[in-house]
C-alpha positions as CSV (number, residue, x, y, z in Angstrom):
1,X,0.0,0.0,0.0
2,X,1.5,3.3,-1.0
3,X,2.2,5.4,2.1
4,X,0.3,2.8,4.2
5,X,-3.1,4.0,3.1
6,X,-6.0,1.5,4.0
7,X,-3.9,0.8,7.9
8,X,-5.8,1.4,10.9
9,X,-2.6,1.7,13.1
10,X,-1.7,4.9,14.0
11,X,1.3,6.5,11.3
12,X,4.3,8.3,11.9
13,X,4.0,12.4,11.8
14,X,6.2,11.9,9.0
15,X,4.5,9.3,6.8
16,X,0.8,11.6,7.7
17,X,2.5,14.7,6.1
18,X,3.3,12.8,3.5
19,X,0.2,11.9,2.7
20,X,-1.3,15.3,3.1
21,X,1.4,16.0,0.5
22,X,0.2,13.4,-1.9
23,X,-3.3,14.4,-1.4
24,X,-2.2,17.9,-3.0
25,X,-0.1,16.3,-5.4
26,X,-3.1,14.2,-6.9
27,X,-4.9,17.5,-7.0
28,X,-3.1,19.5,-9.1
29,X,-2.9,16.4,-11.4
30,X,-6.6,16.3,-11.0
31,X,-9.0,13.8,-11.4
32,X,-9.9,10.9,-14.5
33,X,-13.0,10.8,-16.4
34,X,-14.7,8.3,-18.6
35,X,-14.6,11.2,-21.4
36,X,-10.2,10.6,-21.3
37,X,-10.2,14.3,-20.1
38,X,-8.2,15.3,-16.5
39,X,-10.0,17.8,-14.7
40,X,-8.4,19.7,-11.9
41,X,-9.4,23.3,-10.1
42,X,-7.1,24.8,-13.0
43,X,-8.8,23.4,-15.9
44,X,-12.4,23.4,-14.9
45,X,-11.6,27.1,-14.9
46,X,-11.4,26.9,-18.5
47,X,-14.9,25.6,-18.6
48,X,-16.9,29.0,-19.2
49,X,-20.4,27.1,-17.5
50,X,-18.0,26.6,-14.2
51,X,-16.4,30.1,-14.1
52,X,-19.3,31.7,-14.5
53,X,-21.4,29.6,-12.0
54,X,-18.2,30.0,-9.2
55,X,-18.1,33.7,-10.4
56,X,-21.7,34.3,-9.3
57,X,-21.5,32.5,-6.0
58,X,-18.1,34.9,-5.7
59,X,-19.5,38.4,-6.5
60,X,-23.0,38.1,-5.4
61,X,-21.0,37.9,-1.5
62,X,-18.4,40.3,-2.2
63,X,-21.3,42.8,-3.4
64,X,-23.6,42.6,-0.4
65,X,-22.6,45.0,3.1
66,X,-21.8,43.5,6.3
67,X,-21.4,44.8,9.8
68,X,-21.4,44.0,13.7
69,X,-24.1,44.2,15.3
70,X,-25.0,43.6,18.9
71,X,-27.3,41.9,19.9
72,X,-29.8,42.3,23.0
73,X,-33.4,41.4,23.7
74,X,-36.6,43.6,24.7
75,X,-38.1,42.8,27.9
76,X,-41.2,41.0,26.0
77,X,-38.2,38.7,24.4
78,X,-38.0,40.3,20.9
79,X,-34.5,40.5,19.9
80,X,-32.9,44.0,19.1
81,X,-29.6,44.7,16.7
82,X,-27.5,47.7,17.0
83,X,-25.1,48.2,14.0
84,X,-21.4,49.2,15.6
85,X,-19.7,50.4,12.6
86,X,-16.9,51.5,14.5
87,X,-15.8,48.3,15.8
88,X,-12.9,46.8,14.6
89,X,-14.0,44.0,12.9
90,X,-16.0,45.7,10.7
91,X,-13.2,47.8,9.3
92,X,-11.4,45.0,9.2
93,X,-13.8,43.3,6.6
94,X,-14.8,46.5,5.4
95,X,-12.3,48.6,4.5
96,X,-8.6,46.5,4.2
97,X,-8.6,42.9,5.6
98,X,-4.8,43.1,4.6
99,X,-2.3,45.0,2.9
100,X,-2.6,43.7,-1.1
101,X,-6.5,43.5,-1.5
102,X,-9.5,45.7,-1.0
103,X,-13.0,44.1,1.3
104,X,-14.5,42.8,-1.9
105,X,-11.3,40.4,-3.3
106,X,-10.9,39.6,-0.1
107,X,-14.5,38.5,0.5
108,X,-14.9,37.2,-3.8
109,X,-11.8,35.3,-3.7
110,X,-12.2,33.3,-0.2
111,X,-15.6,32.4,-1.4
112,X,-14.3,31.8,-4.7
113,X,-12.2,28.9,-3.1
114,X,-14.9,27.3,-1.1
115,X,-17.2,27.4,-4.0
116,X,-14.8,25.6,-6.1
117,X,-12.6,23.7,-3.6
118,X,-12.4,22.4,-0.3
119,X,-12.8,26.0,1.4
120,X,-11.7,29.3,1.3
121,X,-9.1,29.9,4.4
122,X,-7.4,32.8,5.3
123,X,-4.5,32.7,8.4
124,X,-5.2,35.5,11.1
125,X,-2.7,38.1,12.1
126,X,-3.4,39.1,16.2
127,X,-2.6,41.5,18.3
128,X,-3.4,41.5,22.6
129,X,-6.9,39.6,20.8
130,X,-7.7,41.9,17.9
131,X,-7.5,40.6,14.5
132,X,-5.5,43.0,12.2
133,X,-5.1,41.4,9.2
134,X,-6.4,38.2,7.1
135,X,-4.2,36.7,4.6
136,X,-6.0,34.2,2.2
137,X,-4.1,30.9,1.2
138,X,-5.2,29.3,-2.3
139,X,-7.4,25.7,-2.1
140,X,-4.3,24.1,-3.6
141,X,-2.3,25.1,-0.9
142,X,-3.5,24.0,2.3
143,X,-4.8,20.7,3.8
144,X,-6.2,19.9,6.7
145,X,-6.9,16.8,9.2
146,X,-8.1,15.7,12.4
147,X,-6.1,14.9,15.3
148,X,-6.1,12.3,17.7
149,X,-7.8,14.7,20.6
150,X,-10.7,15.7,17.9
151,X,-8.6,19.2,17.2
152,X,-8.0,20.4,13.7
153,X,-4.6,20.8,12.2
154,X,-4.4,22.7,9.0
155,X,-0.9,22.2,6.7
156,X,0.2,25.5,4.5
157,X,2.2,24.7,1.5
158,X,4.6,28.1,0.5
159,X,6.0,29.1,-2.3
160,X,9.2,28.8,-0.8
161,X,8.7,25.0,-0.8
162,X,8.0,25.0,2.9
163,X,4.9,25.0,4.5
164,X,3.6,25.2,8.2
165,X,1.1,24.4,10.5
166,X,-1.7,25.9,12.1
167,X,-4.5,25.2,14.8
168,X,-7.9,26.1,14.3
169,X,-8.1,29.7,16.4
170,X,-5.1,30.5,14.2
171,X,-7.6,31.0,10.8
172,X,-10.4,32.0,9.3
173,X,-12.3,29.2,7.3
174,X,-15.4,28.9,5.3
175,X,-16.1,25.9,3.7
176,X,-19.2,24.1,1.5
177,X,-21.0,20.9,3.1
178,X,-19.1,18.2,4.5
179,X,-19.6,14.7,5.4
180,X,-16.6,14.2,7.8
181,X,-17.9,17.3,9.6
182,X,-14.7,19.5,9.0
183,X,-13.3,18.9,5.1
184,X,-15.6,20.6,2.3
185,X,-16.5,18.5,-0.4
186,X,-14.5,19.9,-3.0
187,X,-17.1,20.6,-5.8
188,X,-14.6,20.1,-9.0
189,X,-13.8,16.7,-7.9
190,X,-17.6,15.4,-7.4
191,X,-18.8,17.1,-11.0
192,X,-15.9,16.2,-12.3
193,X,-17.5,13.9,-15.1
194,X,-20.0,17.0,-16.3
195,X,-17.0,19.0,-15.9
196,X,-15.1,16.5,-18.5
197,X,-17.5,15.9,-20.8
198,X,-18.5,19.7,-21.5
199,X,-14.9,19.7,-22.2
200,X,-14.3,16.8,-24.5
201,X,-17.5,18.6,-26.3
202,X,-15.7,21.9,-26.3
203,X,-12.4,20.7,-28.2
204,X,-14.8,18.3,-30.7
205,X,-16.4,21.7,-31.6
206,X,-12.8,23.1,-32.0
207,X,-11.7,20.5,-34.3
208,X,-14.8,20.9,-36.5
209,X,-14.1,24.7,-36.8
210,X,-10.4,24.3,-37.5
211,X,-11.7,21.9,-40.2
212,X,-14.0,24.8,-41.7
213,X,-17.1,24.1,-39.8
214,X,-17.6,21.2,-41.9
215,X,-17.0,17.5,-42.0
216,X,-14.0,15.5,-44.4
217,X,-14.4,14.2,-47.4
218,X,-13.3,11.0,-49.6
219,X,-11.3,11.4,-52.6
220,X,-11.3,7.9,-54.6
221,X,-10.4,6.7,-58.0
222,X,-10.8,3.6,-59.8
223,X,-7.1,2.9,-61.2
224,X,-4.7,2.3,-57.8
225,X,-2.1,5.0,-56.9
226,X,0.8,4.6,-55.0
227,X,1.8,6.4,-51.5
228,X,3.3,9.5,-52.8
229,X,0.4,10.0,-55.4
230,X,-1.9,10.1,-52.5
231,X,-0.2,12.3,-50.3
232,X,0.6,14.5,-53.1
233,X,-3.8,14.8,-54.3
234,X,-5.0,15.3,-51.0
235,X,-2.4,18.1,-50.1
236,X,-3.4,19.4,-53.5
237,X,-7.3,19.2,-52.7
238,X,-6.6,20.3,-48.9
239,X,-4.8,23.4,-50.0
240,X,-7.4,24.4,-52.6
241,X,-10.5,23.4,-50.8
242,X,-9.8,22.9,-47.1
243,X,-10.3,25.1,-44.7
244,X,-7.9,28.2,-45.8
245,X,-8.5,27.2,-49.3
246,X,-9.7,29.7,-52.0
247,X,-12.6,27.2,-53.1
248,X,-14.1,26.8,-56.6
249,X,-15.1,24.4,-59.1
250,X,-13.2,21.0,-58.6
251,X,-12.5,19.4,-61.7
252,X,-11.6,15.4,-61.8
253,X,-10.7,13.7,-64.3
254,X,-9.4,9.4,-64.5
255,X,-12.8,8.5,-63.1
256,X,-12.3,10.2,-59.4
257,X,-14.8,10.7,-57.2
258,X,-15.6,13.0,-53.8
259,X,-18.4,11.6,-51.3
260,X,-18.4,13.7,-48.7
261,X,-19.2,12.6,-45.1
262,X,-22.3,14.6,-43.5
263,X,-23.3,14.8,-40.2
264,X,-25.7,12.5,-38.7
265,X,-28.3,13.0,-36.2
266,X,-26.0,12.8,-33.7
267,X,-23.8,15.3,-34.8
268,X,-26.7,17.4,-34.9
269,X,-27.8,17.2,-31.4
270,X,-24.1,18.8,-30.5
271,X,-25.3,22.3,-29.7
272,X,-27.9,21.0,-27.4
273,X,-26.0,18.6,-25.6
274,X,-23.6,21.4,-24.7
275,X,-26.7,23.5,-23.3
276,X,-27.5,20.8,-21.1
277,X,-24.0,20.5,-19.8
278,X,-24.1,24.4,-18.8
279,X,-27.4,22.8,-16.8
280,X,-25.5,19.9,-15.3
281,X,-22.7,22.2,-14.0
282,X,-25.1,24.4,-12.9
283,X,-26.6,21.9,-10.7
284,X,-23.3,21.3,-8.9
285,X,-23.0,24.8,-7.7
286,X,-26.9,25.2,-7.6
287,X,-27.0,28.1,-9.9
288,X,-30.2,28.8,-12.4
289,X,-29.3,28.9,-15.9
290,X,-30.5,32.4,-15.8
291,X,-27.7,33.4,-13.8
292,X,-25.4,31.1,-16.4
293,X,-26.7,33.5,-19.3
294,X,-28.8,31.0,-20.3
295,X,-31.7,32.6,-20.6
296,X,-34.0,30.7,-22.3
297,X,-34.4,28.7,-19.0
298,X,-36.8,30.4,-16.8
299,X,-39.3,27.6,-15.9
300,X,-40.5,29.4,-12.5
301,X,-42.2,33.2,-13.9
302,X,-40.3,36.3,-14.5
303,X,-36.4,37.1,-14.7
304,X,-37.1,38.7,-11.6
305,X,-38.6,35.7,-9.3
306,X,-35.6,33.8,-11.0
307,X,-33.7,36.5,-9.4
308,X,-35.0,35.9,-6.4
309,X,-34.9,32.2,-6.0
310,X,-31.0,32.7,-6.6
311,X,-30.6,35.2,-3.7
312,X,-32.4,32.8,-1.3
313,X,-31.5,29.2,-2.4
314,X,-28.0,30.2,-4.0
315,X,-26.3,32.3,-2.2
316,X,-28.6,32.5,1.1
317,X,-26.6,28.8,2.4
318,X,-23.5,30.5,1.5
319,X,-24.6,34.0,3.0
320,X,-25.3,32.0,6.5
321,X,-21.8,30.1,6.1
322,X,-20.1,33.5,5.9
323,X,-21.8,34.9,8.9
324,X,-21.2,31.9,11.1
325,X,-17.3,32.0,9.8
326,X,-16.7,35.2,10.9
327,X,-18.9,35.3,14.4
328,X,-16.9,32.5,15.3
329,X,-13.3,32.9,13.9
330,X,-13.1,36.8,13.9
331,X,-15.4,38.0,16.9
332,X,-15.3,34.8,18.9
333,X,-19.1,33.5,19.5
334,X,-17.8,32.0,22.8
335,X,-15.7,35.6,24.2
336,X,-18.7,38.0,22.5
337,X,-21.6,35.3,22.3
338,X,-24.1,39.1,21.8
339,X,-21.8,39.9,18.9
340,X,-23.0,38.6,15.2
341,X,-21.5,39.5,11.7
342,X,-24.8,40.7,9.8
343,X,-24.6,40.8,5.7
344,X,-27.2,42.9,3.9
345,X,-29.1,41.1,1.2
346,X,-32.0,43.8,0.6
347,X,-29.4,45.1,-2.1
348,X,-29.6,41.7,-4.4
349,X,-33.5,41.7,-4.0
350,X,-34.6,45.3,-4.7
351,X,-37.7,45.3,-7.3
352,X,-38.2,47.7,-10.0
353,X,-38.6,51.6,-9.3
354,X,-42.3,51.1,-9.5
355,X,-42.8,48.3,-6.6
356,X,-40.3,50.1,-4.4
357,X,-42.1,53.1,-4.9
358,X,-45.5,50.5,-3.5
359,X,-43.4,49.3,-0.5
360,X,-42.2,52.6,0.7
361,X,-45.1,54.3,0.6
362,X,-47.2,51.8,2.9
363,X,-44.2,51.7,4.6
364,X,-44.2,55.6,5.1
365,X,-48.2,54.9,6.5
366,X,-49.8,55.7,2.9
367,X,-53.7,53.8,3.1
368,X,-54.3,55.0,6.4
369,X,-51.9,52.1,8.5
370,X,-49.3,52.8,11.2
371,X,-46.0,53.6,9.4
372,X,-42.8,51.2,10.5
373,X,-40.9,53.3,8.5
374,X,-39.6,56.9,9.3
375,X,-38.4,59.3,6.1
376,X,-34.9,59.4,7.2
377,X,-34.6,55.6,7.2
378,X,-36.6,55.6,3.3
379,X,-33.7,58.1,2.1
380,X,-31.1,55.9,3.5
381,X,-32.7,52.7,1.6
382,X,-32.3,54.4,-1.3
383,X,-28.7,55.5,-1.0
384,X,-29.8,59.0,0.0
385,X,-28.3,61.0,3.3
386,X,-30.9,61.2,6.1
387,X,-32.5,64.6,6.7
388,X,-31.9,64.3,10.5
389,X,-34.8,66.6,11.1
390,X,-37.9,66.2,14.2
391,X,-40.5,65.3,10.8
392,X,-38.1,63.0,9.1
393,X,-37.7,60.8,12.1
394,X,-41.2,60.5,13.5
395,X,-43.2,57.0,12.3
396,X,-46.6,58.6,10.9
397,X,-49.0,56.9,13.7
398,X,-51.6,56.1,10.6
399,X,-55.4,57.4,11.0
400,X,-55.9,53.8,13.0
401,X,-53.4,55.4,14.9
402,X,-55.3,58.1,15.6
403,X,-58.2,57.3,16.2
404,X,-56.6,54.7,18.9
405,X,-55.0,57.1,20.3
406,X,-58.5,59.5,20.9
407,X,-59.6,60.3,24.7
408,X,-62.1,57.7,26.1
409,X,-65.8,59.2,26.2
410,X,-65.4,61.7,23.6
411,X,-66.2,61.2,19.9
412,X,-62.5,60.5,18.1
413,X,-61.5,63.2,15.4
414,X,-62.0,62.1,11.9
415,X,-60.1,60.0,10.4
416,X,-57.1,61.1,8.1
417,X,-56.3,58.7,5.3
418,X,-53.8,58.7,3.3
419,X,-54.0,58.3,-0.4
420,X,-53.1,54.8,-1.6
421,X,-49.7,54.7,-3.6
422,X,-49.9,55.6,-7.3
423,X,-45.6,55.9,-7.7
424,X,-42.4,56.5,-6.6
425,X,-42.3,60.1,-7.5
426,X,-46.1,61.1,-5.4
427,X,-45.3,59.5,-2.3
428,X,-41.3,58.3,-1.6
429,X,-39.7,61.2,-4.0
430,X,-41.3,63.4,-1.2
431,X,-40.3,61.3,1.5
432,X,-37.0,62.3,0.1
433,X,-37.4,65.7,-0.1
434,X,-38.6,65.9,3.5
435,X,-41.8,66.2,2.8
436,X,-45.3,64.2,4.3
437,X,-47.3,61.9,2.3
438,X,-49.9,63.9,1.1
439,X,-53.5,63.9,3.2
440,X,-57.3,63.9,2.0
């Protein structure tokens, strides 16, 4: 057995990093499919279905805000979040997690890893507790394994040729699902047979371009010719017809013949097979083909609820991943349990003009209903500076409100209601402009 895999008895420290070695070694040579094609992290890169999928994972994240918040609960038990934007942490992740790359590459290339690899990990820089600075370590270049006593030790390969070790309150690590309960499944290796067929489909395509778009002929004659004849007529017919050739009228003579070779229906299904490999990969990384510039693939409504179903059952496992990652490798759920890393994904699931317009209004009180909603928090919604004024931060009770609100034994006022939304530009633009909802 090569390096005593398959033993249960415990191996040396020396024999274990080799095999962590060997595990990256097989890696990089990537893995066999029954299409003959390798398929590593590197090549499935070249697969434009499984750049594009990773890149969506990878910039939907890096896109979205985060922040601390602290957390603390009402005395009826609700729970209440206050942003602290001034905390460490969230200039850390914010602003410069280290000194070569802004928040987003940081954030789009450790996802990045975890979407294609076995996790996206990043060693932590301390000082007297604070974390100063992340640096991210490629998929390729790190393994990691369980020790004896449970704990995790993860192995960092350098360019030097070197590598080290660290413990598991020494880095930051996001990772996909697992079934060991602390290696990601790495996602290249399991689709690795869509992966290499889409190629193997890819370079047949190539070959029938470089061949003019078109399939090979036969050249035959009745009377026999000898090797160098041959060579000589189709090099002949190949530079006037073939692929670079200036065409025309052939014109044979001794009894020759050309039968072309046409495609059969087989050959004809080629484009769609390689649209239903974009779907297969897509699968993998549970990404709609919408999102994979496929768009004739919207089985579920509009664009938009496509839209939608991505934000929530694409990137909404991977949004909660994050979150966890960083409460418990940056801010240290067990130290701060009140402290949480909050990301923002109201950005990714904005509707049009018009149905924003709808939502801030009610929101605002329009119809008559208690606002939840003040003006100043509408402006900064819509990427505006609050007003900061006594109108622009009171929540419109609402004629309910009102009418609540009136003395008991006498006759309540009448009722004010507001006009129900019509657009953006009658209710919210105002909202903007500091002024009220207008009243009937």
């Amino acid at each position: 057995m090569i390096f005593g895999w398959g033993k249960k008895a415990a191996l040396p420290a020396e024999r274990k990093s080799a095999e962590l070695s060997l595990a990256g070694v097989l890696g990089w040579l990537g893995w066999g499919t029954s299409a003959g094609i390798s398929v590593n992290d590197a090549s499935a890169l070249a697969v434009p279905a499984v750049f594009c999928a990773v890149r969506t994972i990878a910039e939907g994240m890096a896109q979205m805000p985060g922040v601390v918040k602290a957390r603390s609960f009402t005395p009826g038990g609700l729970p209440r979040l206050k942003p602290l934007h001034d905390h460490w942490a969230t200039r850390l992740l914010t602003e410069s997690p280290n000194g070569f790359q802004t928040a987003h590459e940081f954030v789009e290339g450790m996802i990045f890893n975890a979407a294609l690899g076995a996790g996206g990990l990043a060693i932590k820089n301390e000082i007297d507790g604070v974390v100063v600075e992340l640096l991210p370590v490629p998929s390729s270049a790190w393994t990691v394994r369980q020790m004896p006593d449970y704990a995790l030790q993860f192995r960092v390969d350098y360019a030097d040729k070197t590598h080290g070790y660290f413990s598991r309150d020494q880095v930051l690590l996001v990772r996909g699902p697992s079934l060991d309960g602390f290696s990601g499944l790495p996602a290249v290796r399991l689709a690795r047979e869509a992966i290499g067929l889409s190629v193997a489909l890819e370079r047949q395509q190539a070959k029938l371009a470089g061949n003019g778009g078109k399939p090979s002929g036969i050249l035959s004659f009745k009377k026999a010719l000898g090797p160098e004849a041959k060579e000589k007529l189709r090099a002949t017919w190949q530079s006037k017809f073939g692929v670079n050739g200036e065409g025309g009228i052939a014109v044979l003579d001794t009894d020759a013949t050309f039968g072309p070779i046409t495609m059969n229906s087989v050959d004809a299904e080629f484009l769609e097979t390689r649209r239903m490999q974009i779907e297969e990969i897509g699968r993998a990384f549970r990404v709609q083909p919408i999102m994979m510039m496929q768009t004739d693939k919207t089985p579920f409504g509009t664009a938009e609820q496509m839209f939608r179903m991505h934000v929530v059952h694409t990137l909404g496992p991977w949004i909660r991943r994050w979150e966890d990652a960083i409460r418990r490798d940056i801010l240290g759920f067990k130290a701060t349990p009140q402290l949480i890393w909050d990301m923002d994904e109201a950005e990714l699931l904005r509707g049009d003009w018009e149905v924003q317009g709808s939502y801030f209004a009610t929101a605002l009180g329009a119809g008559g209903q208690p606002a939840w909603m003040t003006q100043d928090e509408v402006r900064v919604g819509v990427g505006l500076n609050p007003m900061e004024t006594e109108e622009s931060q009171k929540l419109n009770p609402g004629s309910m409100g009102q009418m609540a609100g009136a003395a008991p034994g006498k006759a309540a006022s009448k009722a004010v209601a507001l006009p129900a939304p019509q657009t953006l530009l009658d209710h919210v633009t105002k909202a903007m402009e500091g002024e009220a909802p207008d009243a009937v």
